[in-house]
C-alpha positions as CSV (number, residue, x, y, z in Angstrom):
1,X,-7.3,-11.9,-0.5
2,X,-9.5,-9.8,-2.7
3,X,-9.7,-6.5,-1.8
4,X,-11.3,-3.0,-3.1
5,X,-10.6,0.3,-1.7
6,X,-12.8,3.2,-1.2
7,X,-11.6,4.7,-4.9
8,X,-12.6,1.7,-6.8
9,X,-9.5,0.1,-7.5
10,X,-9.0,-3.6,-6.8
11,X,-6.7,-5.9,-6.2
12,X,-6.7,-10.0,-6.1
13,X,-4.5,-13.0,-5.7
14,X,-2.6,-13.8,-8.8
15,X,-1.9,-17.1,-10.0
16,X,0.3,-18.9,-12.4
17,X,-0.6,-17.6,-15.4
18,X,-0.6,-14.1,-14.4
19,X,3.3,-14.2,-14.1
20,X,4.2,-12.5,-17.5
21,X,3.0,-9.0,-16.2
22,X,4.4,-8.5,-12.6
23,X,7.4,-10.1,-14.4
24,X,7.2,-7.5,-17.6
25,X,7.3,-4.3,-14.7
26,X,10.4,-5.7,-12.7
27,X,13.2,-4.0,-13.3
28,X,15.4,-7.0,-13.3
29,X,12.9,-9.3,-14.9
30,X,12.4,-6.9,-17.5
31,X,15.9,-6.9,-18.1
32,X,16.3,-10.9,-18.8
33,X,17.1,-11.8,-15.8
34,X,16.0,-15.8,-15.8
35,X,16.6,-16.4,-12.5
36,X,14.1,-13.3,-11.1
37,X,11.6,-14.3,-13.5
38,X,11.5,-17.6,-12.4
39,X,10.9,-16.2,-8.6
40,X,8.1,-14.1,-10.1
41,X,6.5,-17.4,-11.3
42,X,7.2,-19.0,-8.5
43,X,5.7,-16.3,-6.2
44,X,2.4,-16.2,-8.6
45,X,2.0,-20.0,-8.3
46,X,2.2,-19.3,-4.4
47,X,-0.3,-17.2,-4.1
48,X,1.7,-14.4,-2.7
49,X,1.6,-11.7,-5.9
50,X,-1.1,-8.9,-5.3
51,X,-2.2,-8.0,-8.8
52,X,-4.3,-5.2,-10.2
53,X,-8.0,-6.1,-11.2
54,X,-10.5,-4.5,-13.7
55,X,-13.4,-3.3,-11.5
């Protein structure tokens, strides 16, 4: 799922190597918490992270 809204922003799918950034703005990830970082990746991998895009 790709999306834009009416204010320009967009959003798509992200995939594995995306991982580092939802992972950096976690609060627990960001911390050094292995085990939520590995879900992130996990999650990303899946297809199931919504991710910011450049327009």
């Amino acid at each position: 799922m790709d999306a834009d809204s009416p204010d320009g922003h967009r959003v798509i799918r992200a995939t594995a190597p995306d991982w580092p950034a939802p992972a950096g703005i976690d609060s627990l990830a960001a911390t050094g918490d292995g085990a939520r970082r590995d879900s992130i990746r996990r999650w990303c991998e899946s297809g199931v992270v919504l991710t910011p895009c450049a327009a």
